[in-house]
ZADO-933726 format. One line per field, with one value per residue (C-alpha): x, y, z; residue in three letters; residue number from 1. Coordinates in steps of 0.5 Angstrom, whole numbers, plus 2048, in hexadecimal, padded with zeros to 3 digits. Layout:
xx c(X:...)
yy c(Y:...)
zz c(Z:...)
type c(ALA:...)
seq c(NUM:...)
This chain:
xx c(6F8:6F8:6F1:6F0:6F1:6EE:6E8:6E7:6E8:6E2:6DE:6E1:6DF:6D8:6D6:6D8:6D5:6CE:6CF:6D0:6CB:6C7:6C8:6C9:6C6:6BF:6BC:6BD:6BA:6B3:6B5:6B9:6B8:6B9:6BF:6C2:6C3:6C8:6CB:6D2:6D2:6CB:6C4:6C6:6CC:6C9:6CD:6C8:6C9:6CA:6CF:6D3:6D3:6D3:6DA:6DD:6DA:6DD:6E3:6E4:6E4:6E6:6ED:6ED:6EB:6F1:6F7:6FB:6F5:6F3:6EC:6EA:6E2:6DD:6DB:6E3:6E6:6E0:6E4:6EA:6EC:6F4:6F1:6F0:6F8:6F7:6F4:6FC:700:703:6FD:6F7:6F0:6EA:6E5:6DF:6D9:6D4:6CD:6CE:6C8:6C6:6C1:6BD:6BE:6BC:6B6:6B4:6B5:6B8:6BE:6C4:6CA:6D0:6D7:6DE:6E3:6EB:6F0:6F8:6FC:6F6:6F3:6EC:6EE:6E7:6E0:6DA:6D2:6CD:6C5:6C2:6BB:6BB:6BE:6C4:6CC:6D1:6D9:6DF:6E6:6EB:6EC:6E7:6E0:6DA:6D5:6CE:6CA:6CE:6CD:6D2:6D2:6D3:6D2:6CD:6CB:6C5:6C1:6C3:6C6:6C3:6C7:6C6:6C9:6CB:6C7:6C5:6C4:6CC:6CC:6CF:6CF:6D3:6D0:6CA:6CD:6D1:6CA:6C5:6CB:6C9:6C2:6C3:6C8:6C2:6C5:6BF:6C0:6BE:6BE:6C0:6C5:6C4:6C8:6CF:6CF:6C9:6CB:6D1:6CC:6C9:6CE:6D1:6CA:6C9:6C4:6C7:6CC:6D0:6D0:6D2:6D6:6D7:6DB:6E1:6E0:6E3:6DE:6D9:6DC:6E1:6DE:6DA:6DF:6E3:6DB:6DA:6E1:6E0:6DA:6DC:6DD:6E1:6E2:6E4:6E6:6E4:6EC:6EC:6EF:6EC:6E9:6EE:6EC:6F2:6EE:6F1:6EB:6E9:6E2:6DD:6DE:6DA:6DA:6D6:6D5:6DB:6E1:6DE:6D8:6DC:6DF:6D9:6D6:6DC:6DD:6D5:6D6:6DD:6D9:6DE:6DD:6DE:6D8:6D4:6D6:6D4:6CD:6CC)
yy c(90E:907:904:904:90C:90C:909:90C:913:911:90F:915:919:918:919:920:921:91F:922:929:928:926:92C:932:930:92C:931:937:932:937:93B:940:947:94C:94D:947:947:94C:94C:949:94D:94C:94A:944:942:943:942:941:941:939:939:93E:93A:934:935:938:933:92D:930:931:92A:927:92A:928:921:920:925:928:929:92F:931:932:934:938:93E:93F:93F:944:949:947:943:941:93C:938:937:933:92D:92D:92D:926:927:923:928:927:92A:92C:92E:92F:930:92D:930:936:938:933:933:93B:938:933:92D:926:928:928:925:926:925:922:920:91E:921:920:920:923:91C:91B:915:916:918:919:91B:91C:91F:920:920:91A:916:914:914:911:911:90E:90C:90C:905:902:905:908:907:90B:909:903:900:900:905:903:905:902:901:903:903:90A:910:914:91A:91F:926:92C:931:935:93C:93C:93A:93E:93D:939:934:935:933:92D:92A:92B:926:921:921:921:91A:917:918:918:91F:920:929:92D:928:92C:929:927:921:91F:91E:919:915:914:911:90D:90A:907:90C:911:910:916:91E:923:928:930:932:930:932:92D:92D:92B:925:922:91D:91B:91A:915:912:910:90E:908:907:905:90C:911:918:91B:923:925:925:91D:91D:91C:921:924:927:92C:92F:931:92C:92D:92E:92B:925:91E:919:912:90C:909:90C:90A:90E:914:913:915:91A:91D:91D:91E:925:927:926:921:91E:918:919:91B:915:910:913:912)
zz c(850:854:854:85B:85B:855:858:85F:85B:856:85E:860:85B:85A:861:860:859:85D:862:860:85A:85F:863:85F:858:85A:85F:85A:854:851:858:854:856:850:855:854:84C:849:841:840:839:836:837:836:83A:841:848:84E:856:856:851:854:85B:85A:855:85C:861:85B:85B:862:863:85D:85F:865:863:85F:862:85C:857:853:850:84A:84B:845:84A:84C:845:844:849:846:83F:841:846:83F:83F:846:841:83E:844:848:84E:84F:84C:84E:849:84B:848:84F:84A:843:83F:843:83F:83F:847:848:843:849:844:846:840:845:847:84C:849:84C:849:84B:846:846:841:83C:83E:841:847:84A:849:84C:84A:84E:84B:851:84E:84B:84F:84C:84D:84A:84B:846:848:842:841:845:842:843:848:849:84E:850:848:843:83E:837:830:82B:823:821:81A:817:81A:820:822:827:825:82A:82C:825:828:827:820:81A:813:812:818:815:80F:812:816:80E:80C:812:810:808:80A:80D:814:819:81D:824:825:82C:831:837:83A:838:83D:83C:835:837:83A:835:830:837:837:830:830:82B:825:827:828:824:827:824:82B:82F:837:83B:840:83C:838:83D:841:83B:836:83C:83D:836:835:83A:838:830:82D:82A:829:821:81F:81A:818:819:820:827:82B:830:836:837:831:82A:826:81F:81F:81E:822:824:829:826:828:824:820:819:81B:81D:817:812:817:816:80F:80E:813:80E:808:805:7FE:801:805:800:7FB:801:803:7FA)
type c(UNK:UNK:UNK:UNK:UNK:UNK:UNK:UNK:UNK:UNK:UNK:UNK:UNK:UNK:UNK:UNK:UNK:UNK:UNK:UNK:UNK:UNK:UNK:UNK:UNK:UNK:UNK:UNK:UNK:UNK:UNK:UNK:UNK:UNK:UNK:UNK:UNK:UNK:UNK:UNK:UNK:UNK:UNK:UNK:UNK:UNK:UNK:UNK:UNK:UNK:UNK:UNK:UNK:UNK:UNK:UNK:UNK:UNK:UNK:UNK:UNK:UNK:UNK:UNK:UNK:UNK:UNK:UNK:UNK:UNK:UNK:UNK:UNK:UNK:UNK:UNK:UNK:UNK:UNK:UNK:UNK:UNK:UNK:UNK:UNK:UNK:UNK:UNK:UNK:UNK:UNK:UNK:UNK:UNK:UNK:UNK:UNK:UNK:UNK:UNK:UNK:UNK:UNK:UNK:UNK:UNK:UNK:UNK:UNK:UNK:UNK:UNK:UNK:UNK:UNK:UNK:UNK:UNK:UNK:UNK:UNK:UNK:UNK:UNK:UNK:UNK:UNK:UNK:UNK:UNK:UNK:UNK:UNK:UNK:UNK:UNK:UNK:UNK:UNK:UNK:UNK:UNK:UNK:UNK:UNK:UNK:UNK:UNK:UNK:UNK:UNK:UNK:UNK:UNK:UNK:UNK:UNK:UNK:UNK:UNK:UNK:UNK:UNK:UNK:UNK:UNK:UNK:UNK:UNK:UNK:UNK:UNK:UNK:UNK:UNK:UNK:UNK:UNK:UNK:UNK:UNK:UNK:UNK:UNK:UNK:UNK:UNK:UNK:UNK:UNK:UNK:UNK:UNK:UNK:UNK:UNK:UNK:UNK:UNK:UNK:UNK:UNK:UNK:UNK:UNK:UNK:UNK:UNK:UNK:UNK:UNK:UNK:UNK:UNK:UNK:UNK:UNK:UNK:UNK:UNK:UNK:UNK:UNK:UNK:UNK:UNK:UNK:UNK:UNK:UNK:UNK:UNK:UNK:UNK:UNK:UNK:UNK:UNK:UNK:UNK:UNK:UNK:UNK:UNK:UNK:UNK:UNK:UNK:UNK:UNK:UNK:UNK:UNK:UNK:UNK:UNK:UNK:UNK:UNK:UNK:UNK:UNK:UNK:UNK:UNK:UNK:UNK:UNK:UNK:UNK:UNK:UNK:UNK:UNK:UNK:UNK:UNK:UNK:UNK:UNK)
seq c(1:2:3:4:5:6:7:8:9:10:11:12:13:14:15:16:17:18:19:20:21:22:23:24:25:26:27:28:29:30:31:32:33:34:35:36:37:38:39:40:41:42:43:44:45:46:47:48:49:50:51:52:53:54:55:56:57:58:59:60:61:62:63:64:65:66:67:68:69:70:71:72:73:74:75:76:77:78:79:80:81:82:83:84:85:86:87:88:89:90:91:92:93:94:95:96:97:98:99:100:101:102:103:104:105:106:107:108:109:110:111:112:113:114:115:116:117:118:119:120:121:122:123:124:125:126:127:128:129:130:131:132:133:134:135:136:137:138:139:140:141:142:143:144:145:146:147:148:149:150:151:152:153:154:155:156:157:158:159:160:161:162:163:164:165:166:167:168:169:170:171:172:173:174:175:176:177:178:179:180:181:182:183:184:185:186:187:188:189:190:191:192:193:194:195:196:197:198:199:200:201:202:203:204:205:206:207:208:209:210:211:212:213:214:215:216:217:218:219:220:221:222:223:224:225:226:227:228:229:230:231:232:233:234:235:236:237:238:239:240:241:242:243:244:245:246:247:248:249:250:251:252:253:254:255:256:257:258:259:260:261:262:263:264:265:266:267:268:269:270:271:272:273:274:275:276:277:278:279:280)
């Protein structure tokens, strides 16, 4: 993608994603009625009326914005899982997750983001993250770094090793097993993202060393993985290769602030000998 296209598409874009959010996700922000919430598959996995809509109204303009293109959105691929094979062909995806974290949007808290992303190829060109309530939006461009709020966005060093975890109503055993091996290397943990998003944001911003991650949805990983990327960082399965969006991920994976980092995240989640040498 040509950088003038490239950044009237990112300008574009985000005058969309505000306008949407402001119109179909705000005003129903700790206004749901017990009508407006349903389970996906589970008392954990909620959809409301908001996602619902605001999925459609993005999709609707999104195509029309960029004639040719095709949607992969959280509340579609809900009613129909071979939309996932979009991701693998020749046409531009925009991926779409309209409420990332809606748990914590259907409990009234600030703890949600708007995700979009531009994929071709299997590759993220553009991304775009908004968290209306707490006033932040971040966009990145594939070679052209991230920005939230005017601001570029990068990674940091830290003393020591702060990690936030996915949302530990999901973990198994052997999750659970993984995160105890975290703690035993010394390896601070921040429980329950809400948001995977937000998350992101959290690395892109210097502010967390990286995310430990137990799935692979491409709604909630896409923007962010492109934001942290321009911004410093890098994403590590647990097979040692970089997370692909198109799916296919040996799990656990990370997203840190730089490879090195990655690298031990990963080793400590597997349990590798060499993991354990280091933290004695």
């Amino acid at each position: 993608m040509d950088g003038v296209r490239g950044e009237q598409l990112l300008g574009d874009v985000e005058e969309i994603v505000r306008s949407v959010v402001d119109a179909e996700v705000t005003p129903r922000w700790r206004r749901l009625a017990d009508s407006d919430i349903e389970e996906k598959h589970g008392p954990h996995d909620l959809v409301t009326t908001a996602d619902r809509q605001a999925e459609a109204r993005l999709t609707e303009r999104l195509t029309a914005l960029l004639p040719g293109s095709v949607v992969v959105g959280e509340e579609a691929i809900s009613a129909d899982p071979d939309l996932l094979g979009l991701l693998r062909g020749p046409d531009p995806v925009w991926v779409i997750d309209p409420v990332d974290g809606t748990s914590a949007f259907v409990r009234g808290d600030t703890g949600f983001s708007t995700l979009v992303t531009l994929v071709q190829g299997g590759q993220p060109l553009l991304s775009w993250t908004y968290a209306p309530q707490l006033g932040h939006f971040a966009t990145a461009r594939r070679g052209h770094g991230a920005r939230m709020d005017g601001q570029v966005l990068r990674t940091a060093p830290r003393e020591g090793l702060r990690l936030w975890i996915s949302n530990p109503v999901f973990r198994f055993a052997d999750e659970r097993a993984a995160i105890a091996r975290l703690s035993a290397a010394g390896v601070e943990t921040v429980p329950c993202v809400t948001s995977a998003g937000l998350a992101y944001l959290e690395v892109a911003r210097g502010l967390a060393d990286g995310v430990a991650f137990f799935w692979e949805a491409p709604w909630d990983h896409s923007a962010g993985l492109l934001m942290v990327a321009e911004a410093g960082g890098t994403s590590l399965t647990a097979a040692g290769k970089p997370f692909s969006i198109p799916g296919g991920n040996a799990l656990p994976f990370t997203v840190a602030r730089d490879a090195d980092t990655a690298a031990r995240v990963v080793a400590i989640l597997r349990g590798d000998a060499e993991a354990g040498e280091e933290r004695r």
